[in-house]
N, C-alpha and C positions, 0 to 999 in steps of 0.2 A: 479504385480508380476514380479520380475527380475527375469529372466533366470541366473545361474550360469555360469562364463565364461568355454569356451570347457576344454579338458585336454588338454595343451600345451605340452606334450611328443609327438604328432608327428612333431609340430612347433619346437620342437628342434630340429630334427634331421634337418627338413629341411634349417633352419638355417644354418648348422654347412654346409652341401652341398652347400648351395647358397654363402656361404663366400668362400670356398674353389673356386668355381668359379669364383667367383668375384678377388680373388688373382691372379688365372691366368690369367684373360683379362686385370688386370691391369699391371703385366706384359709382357701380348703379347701386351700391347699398344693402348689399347682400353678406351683412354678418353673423356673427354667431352670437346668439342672445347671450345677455345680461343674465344674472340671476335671478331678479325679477320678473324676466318675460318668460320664465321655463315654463313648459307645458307637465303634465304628471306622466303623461304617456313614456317618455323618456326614449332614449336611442333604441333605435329595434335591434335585437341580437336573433338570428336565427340559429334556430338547433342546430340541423345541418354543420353549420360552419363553427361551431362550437362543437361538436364532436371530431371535425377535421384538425380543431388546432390543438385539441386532447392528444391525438393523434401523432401530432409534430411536436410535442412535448413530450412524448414518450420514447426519445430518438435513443438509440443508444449510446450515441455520443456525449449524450444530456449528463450522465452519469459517469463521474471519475473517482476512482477508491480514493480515501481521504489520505493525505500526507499524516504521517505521526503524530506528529507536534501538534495537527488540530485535532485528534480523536478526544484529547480529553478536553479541550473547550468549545464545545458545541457553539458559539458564539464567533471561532476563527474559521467555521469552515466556509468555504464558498456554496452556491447552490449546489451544483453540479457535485461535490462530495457533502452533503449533507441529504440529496437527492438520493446519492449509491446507499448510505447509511439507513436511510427508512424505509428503500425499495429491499434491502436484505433484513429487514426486522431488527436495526440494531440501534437505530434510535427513533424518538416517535415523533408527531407534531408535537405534542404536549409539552414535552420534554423541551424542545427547539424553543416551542414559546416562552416557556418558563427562565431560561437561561436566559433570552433577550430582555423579557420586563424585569430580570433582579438587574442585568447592566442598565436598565432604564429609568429604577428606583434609585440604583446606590449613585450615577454620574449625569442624570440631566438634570440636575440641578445648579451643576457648573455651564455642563454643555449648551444649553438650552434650545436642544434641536426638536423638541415636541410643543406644536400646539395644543394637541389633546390625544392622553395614550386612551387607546380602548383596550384594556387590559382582561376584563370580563368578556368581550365581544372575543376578542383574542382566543382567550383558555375556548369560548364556549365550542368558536371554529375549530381549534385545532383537535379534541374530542372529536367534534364531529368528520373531520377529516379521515381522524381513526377507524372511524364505522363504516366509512364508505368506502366507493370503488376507490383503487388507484387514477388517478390523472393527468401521471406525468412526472417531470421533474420539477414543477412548480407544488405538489402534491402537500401541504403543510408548511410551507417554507413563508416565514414570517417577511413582511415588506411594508413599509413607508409610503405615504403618499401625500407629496406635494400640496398644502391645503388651499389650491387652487382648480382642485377637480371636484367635480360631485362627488359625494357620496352618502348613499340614502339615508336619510335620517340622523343623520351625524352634522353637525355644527360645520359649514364651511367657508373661511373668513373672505380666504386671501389675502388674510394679515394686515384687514384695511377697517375703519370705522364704517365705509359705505354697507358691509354685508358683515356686520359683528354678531348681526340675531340669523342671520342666510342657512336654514335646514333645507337642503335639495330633497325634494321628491324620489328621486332615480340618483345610481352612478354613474357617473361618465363611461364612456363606453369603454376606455383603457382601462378602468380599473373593476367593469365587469366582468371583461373579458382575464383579466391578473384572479378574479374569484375564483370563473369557470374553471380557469386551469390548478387550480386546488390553493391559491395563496391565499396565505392567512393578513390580512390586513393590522397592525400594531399601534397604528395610530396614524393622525395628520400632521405634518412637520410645518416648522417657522420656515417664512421665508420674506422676500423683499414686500414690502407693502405694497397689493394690485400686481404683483410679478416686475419691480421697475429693480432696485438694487439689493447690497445683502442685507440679511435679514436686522432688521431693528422694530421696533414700536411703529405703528404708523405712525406716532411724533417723530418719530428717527432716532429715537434711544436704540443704542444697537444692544444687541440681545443675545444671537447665536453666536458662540465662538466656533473658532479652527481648531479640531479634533487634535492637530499635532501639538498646538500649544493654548491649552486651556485657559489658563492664566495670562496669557498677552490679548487681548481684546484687540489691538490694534496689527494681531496678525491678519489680510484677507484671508475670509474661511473660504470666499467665491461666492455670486450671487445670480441670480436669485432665489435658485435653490437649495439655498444655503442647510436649509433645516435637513434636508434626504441626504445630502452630502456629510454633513455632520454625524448624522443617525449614522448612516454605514458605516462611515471612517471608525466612530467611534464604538462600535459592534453593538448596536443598538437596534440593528436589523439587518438582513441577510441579503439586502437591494433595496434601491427605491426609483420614485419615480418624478421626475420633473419635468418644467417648460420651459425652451428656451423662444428668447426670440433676436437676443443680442449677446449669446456666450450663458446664458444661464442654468445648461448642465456640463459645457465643456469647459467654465471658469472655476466652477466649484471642483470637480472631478481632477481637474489638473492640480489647483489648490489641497486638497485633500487625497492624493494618491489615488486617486477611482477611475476605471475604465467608463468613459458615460457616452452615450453614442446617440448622438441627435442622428434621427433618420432622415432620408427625404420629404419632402413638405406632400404630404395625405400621406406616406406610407402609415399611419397610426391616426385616428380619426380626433379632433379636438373637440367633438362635438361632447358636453358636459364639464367643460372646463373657463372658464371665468375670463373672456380673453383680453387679450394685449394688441394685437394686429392680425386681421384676416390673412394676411399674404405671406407672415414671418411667425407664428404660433407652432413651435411642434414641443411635442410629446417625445420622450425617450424616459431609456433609465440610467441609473446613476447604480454601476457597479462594481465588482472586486474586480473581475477580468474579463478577454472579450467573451471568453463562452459565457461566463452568467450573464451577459448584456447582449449575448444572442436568443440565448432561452427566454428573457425578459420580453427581449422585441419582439421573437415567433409566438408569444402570446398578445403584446398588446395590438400587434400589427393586423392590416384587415382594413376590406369595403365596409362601410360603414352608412344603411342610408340615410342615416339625420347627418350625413358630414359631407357634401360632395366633393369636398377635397379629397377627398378618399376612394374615390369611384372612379373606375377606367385605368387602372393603373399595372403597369406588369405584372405578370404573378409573382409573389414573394418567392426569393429563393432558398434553399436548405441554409440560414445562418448558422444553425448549431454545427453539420459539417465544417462549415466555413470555418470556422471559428474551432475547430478541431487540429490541434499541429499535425505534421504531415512530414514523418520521416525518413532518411534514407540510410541505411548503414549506420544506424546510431546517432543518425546525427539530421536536426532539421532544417528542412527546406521549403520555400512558399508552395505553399500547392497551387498557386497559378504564377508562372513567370508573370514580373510587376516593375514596371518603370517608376520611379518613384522619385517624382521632378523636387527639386531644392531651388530655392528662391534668392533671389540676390541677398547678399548680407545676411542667413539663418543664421551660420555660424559665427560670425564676425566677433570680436573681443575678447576679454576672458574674465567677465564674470562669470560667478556660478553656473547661470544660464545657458551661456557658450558656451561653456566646456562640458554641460550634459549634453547639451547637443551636438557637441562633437565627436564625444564618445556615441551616443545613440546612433549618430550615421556610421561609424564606424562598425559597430555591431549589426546594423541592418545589410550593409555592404560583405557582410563576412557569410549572412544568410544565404546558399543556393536559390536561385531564382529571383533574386534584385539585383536591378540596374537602378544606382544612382545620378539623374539627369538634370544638370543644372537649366533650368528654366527661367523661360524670361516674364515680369508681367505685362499682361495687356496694354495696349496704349490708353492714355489720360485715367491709368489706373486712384488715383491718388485722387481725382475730381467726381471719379466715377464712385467713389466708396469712401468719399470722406463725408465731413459730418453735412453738408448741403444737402447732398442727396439722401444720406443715412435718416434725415429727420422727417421725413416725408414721412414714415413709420406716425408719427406723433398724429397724424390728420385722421389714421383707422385708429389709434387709440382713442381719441376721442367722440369717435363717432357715434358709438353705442353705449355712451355716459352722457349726454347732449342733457337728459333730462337731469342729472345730477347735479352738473355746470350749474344749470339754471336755477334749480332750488338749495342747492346747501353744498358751499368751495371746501367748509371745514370737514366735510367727510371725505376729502382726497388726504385730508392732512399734508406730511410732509412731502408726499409726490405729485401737489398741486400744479405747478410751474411748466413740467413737463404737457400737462394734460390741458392747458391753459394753454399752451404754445402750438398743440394741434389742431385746439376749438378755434386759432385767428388764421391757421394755415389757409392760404388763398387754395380755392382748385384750379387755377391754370399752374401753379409751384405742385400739386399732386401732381398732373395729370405728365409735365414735364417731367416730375421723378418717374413715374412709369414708365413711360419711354427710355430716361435712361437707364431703366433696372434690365429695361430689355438689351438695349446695347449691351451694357453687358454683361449679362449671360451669354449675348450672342460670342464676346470673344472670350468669353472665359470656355464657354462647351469648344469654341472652334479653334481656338489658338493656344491658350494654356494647355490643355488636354489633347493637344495635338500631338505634342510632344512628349506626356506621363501618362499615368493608365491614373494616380493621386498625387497629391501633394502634401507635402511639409506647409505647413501653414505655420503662421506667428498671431493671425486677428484670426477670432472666429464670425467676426459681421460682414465680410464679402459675402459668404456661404450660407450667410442666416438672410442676407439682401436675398437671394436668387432660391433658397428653398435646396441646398444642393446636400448631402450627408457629408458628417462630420464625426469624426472618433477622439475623444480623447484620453491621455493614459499616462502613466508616472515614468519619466524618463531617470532622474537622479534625486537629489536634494541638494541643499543649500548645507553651508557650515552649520549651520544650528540644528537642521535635521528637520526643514519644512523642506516638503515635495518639493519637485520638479516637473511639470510636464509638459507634452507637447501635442501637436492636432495634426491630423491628419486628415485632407476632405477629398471627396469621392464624387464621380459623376451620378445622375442622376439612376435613383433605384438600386444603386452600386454598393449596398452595405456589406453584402457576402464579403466584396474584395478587402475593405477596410478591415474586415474582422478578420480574414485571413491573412495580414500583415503582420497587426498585433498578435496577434495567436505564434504566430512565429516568432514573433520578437520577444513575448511573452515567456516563451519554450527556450530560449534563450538566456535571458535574464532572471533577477527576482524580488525587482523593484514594486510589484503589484503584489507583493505577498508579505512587505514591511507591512507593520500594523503601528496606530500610535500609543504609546506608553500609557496607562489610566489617570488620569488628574490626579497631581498629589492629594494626601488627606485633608492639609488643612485648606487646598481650595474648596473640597466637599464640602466639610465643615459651615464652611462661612454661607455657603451658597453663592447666586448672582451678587455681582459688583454693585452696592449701592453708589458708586457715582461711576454710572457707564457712559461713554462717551456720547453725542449726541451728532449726527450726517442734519447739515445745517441743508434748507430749503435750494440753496447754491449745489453743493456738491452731490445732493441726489439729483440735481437736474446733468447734471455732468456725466455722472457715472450712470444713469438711467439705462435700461437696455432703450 
């Protein structure tokens, strides 16, 4: 029996308080340090709460017997049947790890979705994983990490010349909390240079390719997480983990067939991660489906107190349930009735795009328990969420690099222009953006949402403006056979519902369970493209989050 999620009318209000707040500490100056200002102390984890989220990792839902067809490649399975497999003694970490570093050895060297594999660190964890207690369903399960979070002792760039020698002290707190629960770390992946676009050179030589098409460099892989995004797609790890702040796990994720579920803004604490903007910074992961993007999140998620975005916030709810299909007579149904508003012009035309969309609502309307709700947007929607107000973001990017600015431009490199453009930002053009970031949230919680419980989205930057959750996931392909996806956002704290959509739609369909074909040999062969295209100082400032 599923319990109904609560009424989210008091969650709005408090919302709409907690951003209010959050607007003023960002500007009275209250960010999250630089690299250089870490202390060694590091984020506090208490035991306690580290045994509670052991706990909720060890759900039984966490666990799904493997499909056939992946039993013999330890490298197709998802968590959740790779989890059933070691919790029955039938395969080990070891074993897990070892099959990810041979696809690590034999194809990133086309792919190029690793900054630095720790391959020894790898073997030594997942051994010791063997010896110890069980932990869950995160218990040995190899994962990626964005290399814009700490992590202890390990080289951490953020793919930028400012922090090329940057060894952290301490991990971020998302990815001590990814330890506690038994994963085994594989290495730090490429991504946009300082978290701005997809991954290239801090010159802007692009570097990572799209899992689906190796060989086309000029296919988007999605950014800025491009490196985690890659590493999955291309089974080089078993999940990972990213930042977005303008689409940076829901661009790559749709881009590369991957469920990536940016959560609510604190649901996941930022504290040990290299940031971008106080107010739009989260944390999520980038994975095969929503259950392993639930197990993901009921580990990374949590109060956190070096983060206070992350303090006062609802209690998390059972996502792994959520994120559980839910059937009736053989046949599945949302486990919460869900309105599920559509936006003028979603499906309009018939490219590719429209017509997976078409079919996707089609499929979602055949599910028991959706209502599809044509919905209107907000008024002065278009002035409210274009680039005017969208750039005020630029004024917290640069705020906690002031000292950089000053002494040396060349270590922005090629996302110099962006961070230039929020060092001249006036503060009465901030303090006006704030205001209108409040507007609107105030109509999107009270008038969008009035009428759908989520929404069908086409931009993922309204929802990255206001801090609101966001899911994205593979709807179709193109003629050529690059993904298709689409997003779905949720009111505030509301990721259970998100995940219980997909999970149905998911149990449905079987677009989250294509995989992409291995790089031919003679791309292996050759290695990276010696003349690889180069993102000119122009169209990173364009495509920037």
């Amino acid at each position: 029996m599923s319990v109904e999620p609560l009424d989210r009318s008091v969650d709005r209000r408090a919302f709409l308080a907690r951003a209010a707040a959050l607007a003023v500490a960002s500007a009275a100056g209250a960010a999250v340090a630089a690299p250089t200002m870490a202390v060694a102390s590091g984020p506090l984890l208490a035991s306690p709460a580290a045994g509670n989220k052991n706990r909720a990792l060890d759900h039984p839902n966490a666990y799904v017997k493997p499909r056939p067809e992946a039993v013999a490649d330890p490298t197709e399975l998802t968590i959740a049947e790779a989890a059933w497999l070691i919790r029955a003694n039938k395969l080990t970490p070891e074993q897990l790890v070892e099959a990810y570093l041979a696809r690590i050895s034999a194809y990133d060297g086309i792919y190029q979705a690793f900054n630095l594999v720790l391959a020894d660190a790898a073997v030594a964890a997942a051994r010791d994983a063997a010896r110890g207690p069980r932990r869950g369903a995160l218990h040995g399960i190899p994962v990626v990490v964005k290399d814009n979070y700490y992590t202890e002792g390990v080289l951490t760039t953020a793919n930028s010349f400012l922090f090329k020698e940057f060894v952290p002290p301490y991990d971020a707190t998302a990815v001590a909390r990814l330890k506690a629960g038994g994963a085994v770390v594989l290495g730090k992946t490429q991504m946009g240079p300082l978290a701005t676009t997809r991954a290239t050179t801090p010159a802007g030589v692009i570097t990572t390719v799209n899992a689906w098409t190796p060989t086309n460099r000029n296919t988007d892989p999605g950014g800025s997480s491009t490196g985690t995004a890659t590493a999955v797609a291309g089974r080089m790890a078993a999940s990972g983990i990213g930042t977005q702040t303008g689409g940076s796990i829901t661009a790559p994720s749709n881009a590369q067939n991957l469920t990536g579920l940016k959560p609510t803004m604190g649901r996941v604490s930022a504290a040990g991660i290299i940031p971008l903007t106080y107010t739009r910074d989260h944390p999520g992961p980038l994975a095969r489906d929503a259950k392993d993007a639930a197990i993901m999140l009921t580990a990374m998620a949590g109060e956190d107190p070096a983060d206070p975005r992350s303090q006062g916030l609802p209690d998390m709810p059972d996502l792994i349930d959520a994120a559980t299909p839910v059937y009736q007579k053989n046949r599945v149904k949302l486990r919460w009735n869900t309105r599920i508003g559509v936006l003028p012009g979603f499906t309009n035309g018939t490219s590719a795009t429209a017509l997976a969309r078409q079919a996707y609502l089609a499929q979602l309307a055949a599910i028991p328990g959706v209502t599809l709700v044509d919905v209107s947007l907000p008024d002065e929607w278009s002035q409210l969420t274009g680039t005017t107000f969208n750039n005020i973001r630029l004024a917290e990017r640069s705020e906690p690099f002031m000292p950089y600015l000053r002494t040396d431009l060349r270590g922005f490199g090629v996302t110099l222009t962006s961070w230039l453009q929020g060092a001249l930002l006036g503060g009465n053009e901030f303090l006006t953006g704030q205001r209108a970031k409040l507007l609107l949230m105030e109509r999107v919680l009270n008038d969008l949402f009035d009428a759908c419980d989520v929404v069908a989205q086409t931009d993922p930057v309204p929802f990255d403006i206001l801090g609101l959750p966001e899911i994205a996931f593979p709807i179709g392909s193109t003629a050529a056979g690059v993904p298709i996806g689409t997003i779905l956002g949720g009111l505030p704290y509301a990721e259970d519902r998100l995940l219980s959509v997909v999970a149905a739609y998911q149990a449905s369909t079987d677009w989250h369970l294509r995989r992409p074909a291995d790089p031919p040999a003679a791309a292996r062969t050759l290695g990276p493209a010696a003349e690889a295209p180069r993102l000119t100082a122009e169209q990173v400032a364009e495509l920037t989050e």
